[in-house]
PDB file of N, CA, C and O in Angstrom, chain B, residues numbered from 101:
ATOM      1  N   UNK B 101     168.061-162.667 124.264  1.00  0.00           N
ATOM      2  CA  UNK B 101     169.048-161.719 124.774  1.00  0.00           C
ATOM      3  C   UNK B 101     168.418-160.450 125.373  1.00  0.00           C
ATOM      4  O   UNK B 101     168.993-159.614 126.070  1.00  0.00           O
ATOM      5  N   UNK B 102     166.991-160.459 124.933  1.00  0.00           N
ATOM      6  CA  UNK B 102     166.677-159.120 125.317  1.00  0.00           C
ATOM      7  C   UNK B 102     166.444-158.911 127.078  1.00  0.00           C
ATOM      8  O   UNK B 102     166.493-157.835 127.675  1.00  0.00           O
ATOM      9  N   UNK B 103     166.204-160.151 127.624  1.00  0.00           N
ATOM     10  CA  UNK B 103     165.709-160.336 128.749  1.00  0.00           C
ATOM     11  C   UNK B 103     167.007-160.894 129.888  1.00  0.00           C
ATOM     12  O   UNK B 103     166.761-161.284 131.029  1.00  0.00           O
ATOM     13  N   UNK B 104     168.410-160.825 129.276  1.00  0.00           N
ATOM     14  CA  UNK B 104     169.525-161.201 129.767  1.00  0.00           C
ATOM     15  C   UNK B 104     169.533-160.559 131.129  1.00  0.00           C
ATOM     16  O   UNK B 104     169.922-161.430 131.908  1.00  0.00           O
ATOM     17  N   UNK B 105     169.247-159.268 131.882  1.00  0.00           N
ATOM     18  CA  UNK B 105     169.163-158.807 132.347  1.00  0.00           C
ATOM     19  C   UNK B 105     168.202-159.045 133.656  1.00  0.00           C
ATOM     20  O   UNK B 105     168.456-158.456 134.707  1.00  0.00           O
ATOM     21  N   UNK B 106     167.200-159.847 133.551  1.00  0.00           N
ATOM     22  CA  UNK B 106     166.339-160.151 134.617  1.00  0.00           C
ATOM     23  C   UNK B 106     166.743-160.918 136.088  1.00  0.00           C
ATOM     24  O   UNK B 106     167.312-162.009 136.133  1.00  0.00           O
ATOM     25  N   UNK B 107     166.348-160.154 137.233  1.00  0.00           N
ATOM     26  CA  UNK B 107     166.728-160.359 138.433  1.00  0.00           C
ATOM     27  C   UNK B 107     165.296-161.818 138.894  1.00  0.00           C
ATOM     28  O   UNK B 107     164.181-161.398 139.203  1.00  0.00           O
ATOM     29  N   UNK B 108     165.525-163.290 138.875  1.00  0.00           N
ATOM     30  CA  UNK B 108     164.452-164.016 139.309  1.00  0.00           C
ATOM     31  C   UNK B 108     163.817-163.035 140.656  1.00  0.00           C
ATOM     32  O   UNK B 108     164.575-162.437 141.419  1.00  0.00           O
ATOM     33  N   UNK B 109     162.334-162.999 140.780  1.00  0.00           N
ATOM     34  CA  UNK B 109     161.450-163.178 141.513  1.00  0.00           C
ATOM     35  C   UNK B 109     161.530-161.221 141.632  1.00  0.00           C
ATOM     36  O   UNK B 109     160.578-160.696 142.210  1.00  0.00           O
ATOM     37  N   UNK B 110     162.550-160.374 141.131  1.00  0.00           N
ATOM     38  CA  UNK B 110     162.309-159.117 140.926  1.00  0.00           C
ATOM     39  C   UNK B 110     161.880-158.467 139.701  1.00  0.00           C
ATOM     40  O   UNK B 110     160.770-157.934 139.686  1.00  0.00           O
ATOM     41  N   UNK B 111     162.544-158.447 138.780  1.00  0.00           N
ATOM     42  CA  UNK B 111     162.123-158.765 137.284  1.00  0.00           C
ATOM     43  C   UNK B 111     161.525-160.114 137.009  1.00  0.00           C
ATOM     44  O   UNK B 111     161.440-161.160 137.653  1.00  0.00           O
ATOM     45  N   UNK B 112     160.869-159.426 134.978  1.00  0.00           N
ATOM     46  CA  UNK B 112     160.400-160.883 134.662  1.00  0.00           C
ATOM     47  C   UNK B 112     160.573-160.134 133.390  1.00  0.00           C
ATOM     48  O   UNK B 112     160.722-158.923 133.232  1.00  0.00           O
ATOM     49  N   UNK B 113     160.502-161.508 132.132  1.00  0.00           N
ATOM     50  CA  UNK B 113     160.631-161.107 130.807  1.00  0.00           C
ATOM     51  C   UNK B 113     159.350-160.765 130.394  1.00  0.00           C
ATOM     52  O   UNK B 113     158.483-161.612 130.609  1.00  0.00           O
ATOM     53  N   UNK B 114     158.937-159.477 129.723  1.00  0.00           N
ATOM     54  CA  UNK B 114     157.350-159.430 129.589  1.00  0.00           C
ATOM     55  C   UNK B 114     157.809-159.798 128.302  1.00  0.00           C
ATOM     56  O   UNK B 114     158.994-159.691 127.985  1.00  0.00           O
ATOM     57  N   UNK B 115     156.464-160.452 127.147  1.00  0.00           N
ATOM     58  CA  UNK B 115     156.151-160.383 125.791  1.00  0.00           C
ATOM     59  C   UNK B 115     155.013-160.019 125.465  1.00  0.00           C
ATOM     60  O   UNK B 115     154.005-160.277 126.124  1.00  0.00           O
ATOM     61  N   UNK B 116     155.036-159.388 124.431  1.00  0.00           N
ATOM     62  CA  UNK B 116     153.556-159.364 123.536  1.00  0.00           C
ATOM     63  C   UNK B 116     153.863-158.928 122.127  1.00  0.00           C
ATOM     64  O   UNK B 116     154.341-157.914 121.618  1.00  0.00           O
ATOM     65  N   UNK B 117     153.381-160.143 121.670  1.00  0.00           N
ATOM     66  CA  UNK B 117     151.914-160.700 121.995  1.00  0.00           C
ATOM     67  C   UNK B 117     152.364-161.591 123.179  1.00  0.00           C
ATOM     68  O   UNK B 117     153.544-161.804 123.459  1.00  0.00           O
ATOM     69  N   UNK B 118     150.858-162.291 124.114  1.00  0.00           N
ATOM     70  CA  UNK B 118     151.226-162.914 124.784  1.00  0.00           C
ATOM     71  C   UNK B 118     151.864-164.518 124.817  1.00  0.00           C
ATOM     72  O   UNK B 118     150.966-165.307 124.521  1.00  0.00           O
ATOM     73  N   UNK B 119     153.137-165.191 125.091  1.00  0.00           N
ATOM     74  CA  UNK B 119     153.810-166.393 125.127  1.00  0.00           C
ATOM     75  C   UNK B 119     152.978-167.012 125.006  1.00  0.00           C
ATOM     76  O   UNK B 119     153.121-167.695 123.992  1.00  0.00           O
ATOM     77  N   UNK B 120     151.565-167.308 125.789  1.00  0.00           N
ATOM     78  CA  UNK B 120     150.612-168.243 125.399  1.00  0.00           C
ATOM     79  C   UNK B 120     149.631-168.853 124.059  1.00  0.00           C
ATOM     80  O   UNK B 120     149.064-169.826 123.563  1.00  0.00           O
ATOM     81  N   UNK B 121     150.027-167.117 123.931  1.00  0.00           N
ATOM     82  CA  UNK B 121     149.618-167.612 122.177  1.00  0.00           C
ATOM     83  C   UNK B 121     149.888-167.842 121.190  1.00  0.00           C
ATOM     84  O   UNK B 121     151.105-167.959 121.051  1.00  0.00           O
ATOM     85  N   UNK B 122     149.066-168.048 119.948  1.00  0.00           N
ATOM     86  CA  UNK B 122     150.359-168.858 118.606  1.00  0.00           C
ATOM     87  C   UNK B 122     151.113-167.333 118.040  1.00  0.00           C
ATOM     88  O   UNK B 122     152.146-167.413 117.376  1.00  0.00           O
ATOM     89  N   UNK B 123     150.587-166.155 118.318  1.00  0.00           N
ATOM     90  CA  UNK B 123     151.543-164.816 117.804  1.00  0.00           C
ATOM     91  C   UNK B 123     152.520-164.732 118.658  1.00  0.00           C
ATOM     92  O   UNK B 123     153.513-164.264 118.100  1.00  0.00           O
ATOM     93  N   UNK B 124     152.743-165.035 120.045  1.00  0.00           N
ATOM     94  CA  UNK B 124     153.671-164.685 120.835  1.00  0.00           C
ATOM     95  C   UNK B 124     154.536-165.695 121.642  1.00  0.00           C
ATOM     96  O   UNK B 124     155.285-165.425 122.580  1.00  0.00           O
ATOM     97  N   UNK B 125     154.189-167.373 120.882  1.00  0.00           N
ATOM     98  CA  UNK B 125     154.870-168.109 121.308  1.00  0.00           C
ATOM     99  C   UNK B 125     156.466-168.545 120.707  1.00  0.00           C
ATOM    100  O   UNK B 125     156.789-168.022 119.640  1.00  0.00           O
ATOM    101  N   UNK B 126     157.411-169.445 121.345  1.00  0.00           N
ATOM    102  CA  UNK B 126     158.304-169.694 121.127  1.00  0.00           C
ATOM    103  C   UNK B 126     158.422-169.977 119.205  1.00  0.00           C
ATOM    104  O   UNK B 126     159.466-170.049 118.557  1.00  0.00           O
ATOM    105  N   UNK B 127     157.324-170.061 118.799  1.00  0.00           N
ATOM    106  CA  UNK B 127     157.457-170.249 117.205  1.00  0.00           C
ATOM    107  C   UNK B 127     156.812-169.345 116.369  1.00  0.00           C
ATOM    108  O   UNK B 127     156.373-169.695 115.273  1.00  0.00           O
ATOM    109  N   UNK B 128     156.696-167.932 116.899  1.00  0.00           N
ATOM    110  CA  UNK B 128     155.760-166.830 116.324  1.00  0.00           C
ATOM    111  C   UNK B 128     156.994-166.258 115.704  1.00  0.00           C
ATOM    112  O   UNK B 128     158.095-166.331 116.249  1.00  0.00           O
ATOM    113  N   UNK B 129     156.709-165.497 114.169  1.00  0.00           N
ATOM    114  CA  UNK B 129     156.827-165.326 113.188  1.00  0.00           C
ATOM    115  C   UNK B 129     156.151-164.276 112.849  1.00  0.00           C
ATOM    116  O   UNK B 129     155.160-164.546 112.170  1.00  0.00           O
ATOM    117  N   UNK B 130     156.400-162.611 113.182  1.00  0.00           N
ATOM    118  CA  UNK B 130     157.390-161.938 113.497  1.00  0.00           C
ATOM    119  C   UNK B 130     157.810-162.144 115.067  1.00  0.00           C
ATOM    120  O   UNK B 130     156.837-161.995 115.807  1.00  0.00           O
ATOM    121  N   UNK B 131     158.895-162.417 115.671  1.00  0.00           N
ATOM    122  CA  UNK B 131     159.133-162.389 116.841  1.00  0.00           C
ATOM    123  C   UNK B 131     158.295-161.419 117.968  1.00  0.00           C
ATOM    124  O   UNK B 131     158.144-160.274 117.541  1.00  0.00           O
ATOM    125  N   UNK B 132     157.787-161.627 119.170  1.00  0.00           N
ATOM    126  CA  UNK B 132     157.274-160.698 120.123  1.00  0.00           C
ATOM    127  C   UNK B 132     158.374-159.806 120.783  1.00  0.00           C
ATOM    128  O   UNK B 132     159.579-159.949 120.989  1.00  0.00           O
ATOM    129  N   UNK B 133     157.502-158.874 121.015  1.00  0.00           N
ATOM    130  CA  UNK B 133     158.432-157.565 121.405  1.00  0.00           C
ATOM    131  C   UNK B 133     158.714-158.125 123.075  1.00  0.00           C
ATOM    132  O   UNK B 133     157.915-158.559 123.905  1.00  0.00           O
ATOM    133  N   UNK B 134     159.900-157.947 123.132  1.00  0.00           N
ATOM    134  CA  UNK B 134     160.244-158.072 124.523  1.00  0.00           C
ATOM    135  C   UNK B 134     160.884-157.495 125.751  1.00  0.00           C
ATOM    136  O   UNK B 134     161.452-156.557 125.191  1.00  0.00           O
ATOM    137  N   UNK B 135     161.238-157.358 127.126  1.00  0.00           N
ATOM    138  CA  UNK B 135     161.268-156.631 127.474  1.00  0.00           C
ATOM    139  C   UNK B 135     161.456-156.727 129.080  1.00  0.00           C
ATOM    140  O   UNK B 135     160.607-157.539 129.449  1.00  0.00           O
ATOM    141  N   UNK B 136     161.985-156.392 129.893  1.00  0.00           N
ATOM    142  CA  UNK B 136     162.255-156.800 131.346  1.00  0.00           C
ATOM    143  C   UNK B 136     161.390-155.562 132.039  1.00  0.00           C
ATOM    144  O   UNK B 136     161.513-154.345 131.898  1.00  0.00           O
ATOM    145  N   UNK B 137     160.346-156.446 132.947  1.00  0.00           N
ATOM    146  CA  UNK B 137     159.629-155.254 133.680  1.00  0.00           C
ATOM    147  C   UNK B 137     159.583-156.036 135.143  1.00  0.00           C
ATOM    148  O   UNK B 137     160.280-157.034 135.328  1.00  0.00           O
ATOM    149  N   UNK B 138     158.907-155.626 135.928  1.00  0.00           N
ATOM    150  CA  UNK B 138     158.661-155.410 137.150  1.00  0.00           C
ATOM    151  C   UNK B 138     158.225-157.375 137.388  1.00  0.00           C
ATOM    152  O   UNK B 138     157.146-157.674 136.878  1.00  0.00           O
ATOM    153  N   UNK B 139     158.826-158.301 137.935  1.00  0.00           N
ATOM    154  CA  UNK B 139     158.124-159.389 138.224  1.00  0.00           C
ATOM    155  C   UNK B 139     156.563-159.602 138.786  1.00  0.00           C
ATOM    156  O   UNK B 139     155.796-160.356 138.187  1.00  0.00           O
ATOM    157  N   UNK B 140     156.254-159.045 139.703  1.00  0.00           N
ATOM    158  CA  UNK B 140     154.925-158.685 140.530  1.00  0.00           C
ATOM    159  C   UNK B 140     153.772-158.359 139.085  1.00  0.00           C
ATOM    160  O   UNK B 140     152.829-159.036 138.674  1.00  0.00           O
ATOM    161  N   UNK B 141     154.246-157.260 138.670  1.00  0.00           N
ATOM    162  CA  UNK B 141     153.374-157.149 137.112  1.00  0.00           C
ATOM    163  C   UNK B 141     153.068-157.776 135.646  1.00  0.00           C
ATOM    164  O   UNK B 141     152.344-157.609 134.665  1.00  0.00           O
ATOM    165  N   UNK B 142     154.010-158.535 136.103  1.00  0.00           N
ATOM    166  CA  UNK B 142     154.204-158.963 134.647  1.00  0.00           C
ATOM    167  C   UNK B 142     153.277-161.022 135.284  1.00  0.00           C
ATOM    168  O   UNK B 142     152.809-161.883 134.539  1.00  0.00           O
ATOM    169  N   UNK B 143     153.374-161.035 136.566  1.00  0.00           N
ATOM    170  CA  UNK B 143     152.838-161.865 136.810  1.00  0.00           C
ATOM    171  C   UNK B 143     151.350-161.694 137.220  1.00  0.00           C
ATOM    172  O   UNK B 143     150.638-162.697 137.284  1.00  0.00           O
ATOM    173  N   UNK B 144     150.838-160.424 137.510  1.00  0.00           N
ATOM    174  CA  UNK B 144     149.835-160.107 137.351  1.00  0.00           C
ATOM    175  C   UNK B 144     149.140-160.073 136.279  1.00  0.00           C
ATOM    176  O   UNK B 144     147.962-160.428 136.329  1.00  0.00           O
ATOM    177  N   UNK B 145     149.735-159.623 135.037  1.00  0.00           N
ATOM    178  CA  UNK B 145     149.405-159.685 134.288  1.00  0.00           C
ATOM    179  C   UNK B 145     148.852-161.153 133.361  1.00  0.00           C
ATOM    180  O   UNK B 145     147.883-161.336 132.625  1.00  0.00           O
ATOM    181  N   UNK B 146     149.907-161.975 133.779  1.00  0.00           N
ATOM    182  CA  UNK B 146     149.756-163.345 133.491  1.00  0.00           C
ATOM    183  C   UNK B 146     148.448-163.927 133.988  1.00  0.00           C
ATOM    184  O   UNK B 146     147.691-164.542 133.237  1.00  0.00           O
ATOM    185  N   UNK B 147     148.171-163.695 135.426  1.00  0.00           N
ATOM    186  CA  UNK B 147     146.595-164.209 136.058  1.00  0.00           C
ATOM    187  C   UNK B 147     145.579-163.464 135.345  1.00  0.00           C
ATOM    188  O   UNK B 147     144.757-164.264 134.899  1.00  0.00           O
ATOM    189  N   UNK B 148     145.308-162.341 135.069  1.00  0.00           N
ATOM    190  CA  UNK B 148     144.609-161.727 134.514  1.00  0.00           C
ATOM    191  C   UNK B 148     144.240-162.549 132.911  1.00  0.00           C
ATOM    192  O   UNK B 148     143.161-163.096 132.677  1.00  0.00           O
ATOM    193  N   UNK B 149     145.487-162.465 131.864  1.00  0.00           N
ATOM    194  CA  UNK B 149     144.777-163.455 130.957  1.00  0.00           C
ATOM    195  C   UNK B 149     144.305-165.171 131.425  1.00  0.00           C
ATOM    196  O   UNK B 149     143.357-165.834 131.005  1.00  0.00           O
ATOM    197  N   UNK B 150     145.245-165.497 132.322  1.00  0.00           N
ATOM    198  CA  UNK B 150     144.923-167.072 132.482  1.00  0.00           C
ATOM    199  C   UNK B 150     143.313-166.716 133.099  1.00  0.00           C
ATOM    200  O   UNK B 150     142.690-167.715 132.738  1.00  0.00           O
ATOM    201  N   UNK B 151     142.465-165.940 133.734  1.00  0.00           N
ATOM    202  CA  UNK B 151     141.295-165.754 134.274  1.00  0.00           C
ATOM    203  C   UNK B 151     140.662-165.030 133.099  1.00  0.00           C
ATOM    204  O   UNK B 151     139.531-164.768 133.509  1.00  0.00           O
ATOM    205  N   UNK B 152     140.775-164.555 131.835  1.00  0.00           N
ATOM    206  CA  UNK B 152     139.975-164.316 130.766  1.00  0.00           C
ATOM    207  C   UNK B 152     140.038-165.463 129.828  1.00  0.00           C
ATOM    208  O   UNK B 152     139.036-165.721 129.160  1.00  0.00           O
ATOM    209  N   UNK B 153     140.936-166.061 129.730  1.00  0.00           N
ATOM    210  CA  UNK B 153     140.840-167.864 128.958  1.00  0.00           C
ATOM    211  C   UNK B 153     140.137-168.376 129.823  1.00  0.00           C
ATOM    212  O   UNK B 153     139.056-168.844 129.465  1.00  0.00           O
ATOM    213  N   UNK B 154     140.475-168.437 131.038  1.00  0.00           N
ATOM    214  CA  UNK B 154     139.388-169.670 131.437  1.00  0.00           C
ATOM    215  C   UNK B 154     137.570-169.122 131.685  1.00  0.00           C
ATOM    216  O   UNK B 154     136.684-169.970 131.578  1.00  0.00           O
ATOM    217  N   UNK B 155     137.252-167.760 131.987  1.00  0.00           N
ATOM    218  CA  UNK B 155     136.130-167.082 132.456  1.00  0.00           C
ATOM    219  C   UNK B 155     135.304-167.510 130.837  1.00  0.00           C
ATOM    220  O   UNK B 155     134.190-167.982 130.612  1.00  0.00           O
ATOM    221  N   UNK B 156     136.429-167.096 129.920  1.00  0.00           N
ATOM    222  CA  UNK B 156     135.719-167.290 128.395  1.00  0.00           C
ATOM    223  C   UNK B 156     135.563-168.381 127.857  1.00  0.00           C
ATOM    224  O   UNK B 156     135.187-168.462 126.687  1.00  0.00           O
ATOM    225  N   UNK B 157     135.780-169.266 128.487  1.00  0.00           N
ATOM    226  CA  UNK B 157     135.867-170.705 127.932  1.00  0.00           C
ATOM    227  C   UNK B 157     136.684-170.989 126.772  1.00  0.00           C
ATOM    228  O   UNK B 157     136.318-172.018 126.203  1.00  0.00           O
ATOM    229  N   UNK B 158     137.888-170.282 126.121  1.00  0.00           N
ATOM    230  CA  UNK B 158     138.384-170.690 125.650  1.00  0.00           C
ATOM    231  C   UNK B 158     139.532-171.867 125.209  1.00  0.00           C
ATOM    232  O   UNK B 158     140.228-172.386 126.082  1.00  0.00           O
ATOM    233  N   UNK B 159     139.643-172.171 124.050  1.00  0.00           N
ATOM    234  CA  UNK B 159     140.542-173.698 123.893  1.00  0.00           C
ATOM    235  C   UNK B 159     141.370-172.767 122.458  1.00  0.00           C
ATOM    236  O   UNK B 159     141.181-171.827 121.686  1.00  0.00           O
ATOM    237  N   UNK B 160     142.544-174.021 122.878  1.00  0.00           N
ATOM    238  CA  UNK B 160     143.041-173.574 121.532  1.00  0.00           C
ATOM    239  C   UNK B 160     142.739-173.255 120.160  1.00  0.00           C
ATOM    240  O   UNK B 160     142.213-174.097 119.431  1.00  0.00           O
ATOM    241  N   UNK B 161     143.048-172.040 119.736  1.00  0.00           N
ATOM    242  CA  UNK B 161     143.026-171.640 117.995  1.00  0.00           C
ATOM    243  C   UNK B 161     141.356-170.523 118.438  1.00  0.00           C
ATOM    244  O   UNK B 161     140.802-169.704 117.704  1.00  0.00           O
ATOM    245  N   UNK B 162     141.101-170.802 119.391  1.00  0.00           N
ATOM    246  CA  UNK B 162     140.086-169.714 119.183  1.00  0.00           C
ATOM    247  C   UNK B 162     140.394-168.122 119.396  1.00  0.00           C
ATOM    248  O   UNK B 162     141.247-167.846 120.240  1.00  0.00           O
ATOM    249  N   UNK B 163     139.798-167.125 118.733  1.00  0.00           N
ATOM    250  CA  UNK B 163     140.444-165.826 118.057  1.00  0.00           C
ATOM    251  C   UNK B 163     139.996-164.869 119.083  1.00  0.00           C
ATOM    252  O   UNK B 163     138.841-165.005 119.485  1.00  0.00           O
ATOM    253  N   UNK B 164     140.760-163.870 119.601  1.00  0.00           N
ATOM    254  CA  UNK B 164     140.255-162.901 120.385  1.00  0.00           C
ATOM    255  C   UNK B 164     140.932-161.120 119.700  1.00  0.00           C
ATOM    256  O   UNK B 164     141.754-160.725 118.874  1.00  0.00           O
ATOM    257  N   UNK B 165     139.977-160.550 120.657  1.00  0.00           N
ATOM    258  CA  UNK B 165     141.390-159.058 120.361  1.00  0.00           C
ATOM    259  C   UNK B 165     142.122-158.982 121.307  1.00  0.00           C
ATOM    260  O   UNK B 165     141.744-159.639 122.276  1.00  0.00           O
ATOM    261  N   UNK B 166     143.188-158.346 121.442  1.00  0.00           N
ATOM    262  CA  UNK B 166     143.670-157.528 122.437  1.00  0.00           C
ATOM    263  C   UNK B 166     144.193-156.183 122.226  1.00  0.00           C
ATOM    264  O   UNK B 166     144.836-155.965 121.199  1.00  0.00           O
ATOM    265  N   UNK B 167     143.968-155.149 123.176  1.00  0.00           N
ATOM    266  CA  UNK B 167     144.351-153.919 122.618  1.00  0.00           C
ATOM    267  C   UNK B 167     144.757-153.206 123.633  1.00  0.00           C
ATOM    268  O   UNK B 167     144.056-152.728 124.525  1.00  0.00           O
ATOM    269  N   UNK B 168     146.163-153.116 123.468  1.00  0.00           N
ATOM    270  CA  UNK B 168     147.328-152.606 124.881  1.00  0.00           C
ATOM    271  C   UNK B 168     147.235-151.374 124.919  1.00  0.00           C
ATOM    272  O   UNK B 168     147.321-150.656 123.923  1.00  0.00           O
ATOM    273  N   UNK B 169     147.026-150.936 126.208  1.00  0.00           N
ATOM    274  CA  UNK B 169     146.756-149.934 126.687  1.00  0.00           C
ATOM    275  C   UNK B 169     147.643-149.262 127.771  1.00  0.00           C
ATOM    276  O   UNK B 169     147.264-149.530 128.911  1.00  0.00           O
ATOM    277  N   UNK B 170     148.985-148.266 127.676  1.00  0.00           N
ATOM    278  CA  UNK B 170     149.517-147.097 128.411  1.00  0.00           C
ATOM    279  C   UNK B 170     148.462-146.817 130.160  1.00  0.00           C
ATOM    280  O   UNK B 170     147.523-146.041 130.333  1.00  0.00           O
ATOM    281  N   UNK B 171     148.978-147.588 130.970  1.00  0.00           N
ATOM    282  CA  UNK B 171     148.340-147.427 132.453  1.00  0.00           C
ATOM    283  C   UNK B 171     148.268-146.119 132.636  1.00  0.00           C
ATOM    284  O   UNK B 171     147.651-145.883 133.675  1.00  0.00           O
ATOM    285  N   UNK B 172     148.748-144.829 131.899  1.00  0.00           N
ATOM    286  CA  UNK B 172     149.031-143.676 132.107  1.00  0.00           C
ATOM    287  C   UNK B 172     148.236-142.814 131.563  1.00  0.00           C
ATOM    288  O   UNK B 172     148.264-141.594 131.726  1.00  0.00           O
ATOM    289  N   UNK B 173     147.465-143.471 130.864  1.00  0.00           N
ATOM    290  CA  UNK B 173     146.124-142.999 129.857  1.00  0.00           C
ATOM    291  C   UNK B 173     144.765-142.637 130.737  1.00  0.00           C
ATOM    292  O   UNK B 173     143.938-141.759 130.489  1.00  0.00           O
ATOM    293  N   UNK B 174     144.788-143.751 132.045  1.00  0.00           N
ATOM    294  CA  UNK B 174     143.710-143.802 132.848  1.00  0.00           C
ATOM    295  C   UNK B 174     142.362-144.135 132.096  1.00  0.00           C
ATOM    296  O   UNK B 174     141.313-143.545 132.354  1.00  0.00           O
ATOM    297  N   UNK B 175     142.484-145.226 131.052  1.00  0.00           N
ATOM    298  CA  UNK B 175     141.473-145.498 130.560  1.00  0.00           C
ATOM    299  C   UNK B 175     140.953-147.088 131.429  1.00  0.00           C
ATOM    300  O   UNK B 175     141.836-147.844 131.834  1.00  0.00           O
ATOM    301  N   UNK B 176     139.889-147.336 131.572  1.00  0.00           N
ATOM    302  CA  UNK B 176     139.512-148.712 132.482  1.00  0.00           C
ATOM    303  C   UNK B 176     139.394-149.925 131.372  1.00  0.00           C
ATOM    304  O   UNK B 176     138.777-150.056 130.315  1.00  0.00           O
ATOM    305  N   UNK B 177     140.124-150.593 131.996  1.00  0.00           N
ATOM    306  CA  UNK B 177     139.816-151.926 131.297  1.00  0.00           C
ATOM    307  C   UNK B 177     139.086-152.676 131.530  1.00  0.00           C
ATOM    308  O   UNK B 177     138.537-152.553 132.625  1.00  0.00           O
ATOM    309  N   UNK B 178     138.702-153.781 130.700  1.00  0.00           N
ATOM    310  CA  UNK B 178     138.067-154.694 130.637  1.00  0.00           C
ATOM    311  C   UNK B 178     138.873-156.308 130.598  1.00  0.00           C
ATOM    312  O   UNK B 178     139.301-156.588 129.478  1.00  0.00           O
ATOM    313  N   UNK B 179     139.097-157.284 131.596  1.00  0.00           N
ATOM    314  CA  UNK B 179     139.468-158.514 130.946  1.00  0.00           C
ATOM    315  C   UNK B 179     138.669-159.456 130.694  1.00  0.00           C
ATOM    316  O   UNK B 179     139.168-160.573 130.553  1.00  0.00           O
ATOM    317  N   UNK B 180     137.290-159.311 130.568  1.00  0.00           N
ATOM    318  CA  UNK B 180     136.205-160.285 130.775  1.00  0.00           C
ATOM    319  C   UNK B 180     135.027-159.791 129.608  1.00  0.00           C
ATOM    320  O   UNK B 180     133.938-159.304 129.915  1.00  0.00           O
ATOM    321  N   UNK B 181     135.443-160.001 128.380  1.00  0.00           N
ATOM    322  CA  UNK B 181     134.278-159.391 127.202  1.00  0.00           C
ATOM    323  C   UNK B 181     134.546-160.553 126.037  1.00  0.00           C
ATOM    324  O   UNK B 181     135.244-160.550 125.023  1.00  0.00           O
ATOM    325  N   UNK B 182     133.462-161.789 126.792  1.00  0.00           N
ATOM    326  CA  UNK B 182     133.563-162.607 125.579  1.00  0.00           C
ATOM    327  C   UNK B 182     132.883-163.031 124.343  1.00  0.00           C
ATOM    328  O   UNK B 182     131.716-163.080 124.733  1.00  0.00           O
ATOM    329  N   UNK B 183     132.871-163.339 123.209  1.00  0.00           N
ATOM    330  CA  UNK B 183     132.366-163.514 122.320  1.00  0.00           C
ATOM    331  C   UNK B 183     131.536-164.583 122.416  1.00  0.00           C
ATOM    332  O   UNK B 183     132.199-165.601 122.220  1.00  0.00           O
ATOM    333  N   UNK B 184     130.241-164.861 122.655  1.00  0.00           N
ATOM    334  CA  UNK B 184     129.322-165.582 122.311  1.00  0.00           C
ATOM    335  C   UNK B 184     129.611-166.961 123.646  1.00  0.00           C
ATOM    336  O   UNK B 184     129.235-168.118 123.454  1.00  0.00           O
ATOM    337  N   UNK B 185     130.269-166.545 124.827  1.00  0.00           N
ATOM    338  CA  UNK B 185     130.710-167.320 125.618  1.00  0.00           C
ATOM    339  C   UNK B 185     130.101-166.722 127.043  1.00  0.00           C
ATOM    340  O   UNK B 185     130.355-167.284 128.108  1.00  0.00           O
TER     341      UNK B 185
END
């Protein structure tokens, strides 16, 4: 319901944790926070992890961090810091 509101291809439903993973998927337990943002971003955002899973070689159940960061902070990110990969 939270995402009732989304215009296709203008909006998009953001989550996080991210849908792809076992915290933020359809069976995560506490539910992910959710939220209607900008489509363009929220699909950007999507390439960005699908290009740190695949850059890292990751497969399922393997453990990462993530640590969300306020664009307004002007701190630089990183999507490419892998563990032993």
């Amino acid at each position: 319901p939270e995402c009732q509101d989304r215009v296709p291809g203008v909006t998009a439903c953001d989550e996080y944790p991210f849908w792809a993973t076992m915290q933020g998927g359809p069976s995560a337990v506490p539910k992910p926070h959710l939220d209607v943002i900008s489509y363009l971003d929220n699909r950007d955002q999507g390439l960005r992890y699908g290009n740190f899973v695949q850059n890292c070689h990751m497969t399922t159940g393997d453990k990462f961090l993530g640590i969300p960061l306020a664009p307004d902070l002007g701190i630089p990110t990183q999507t490419r810091i892998c563990n032993g990969h």
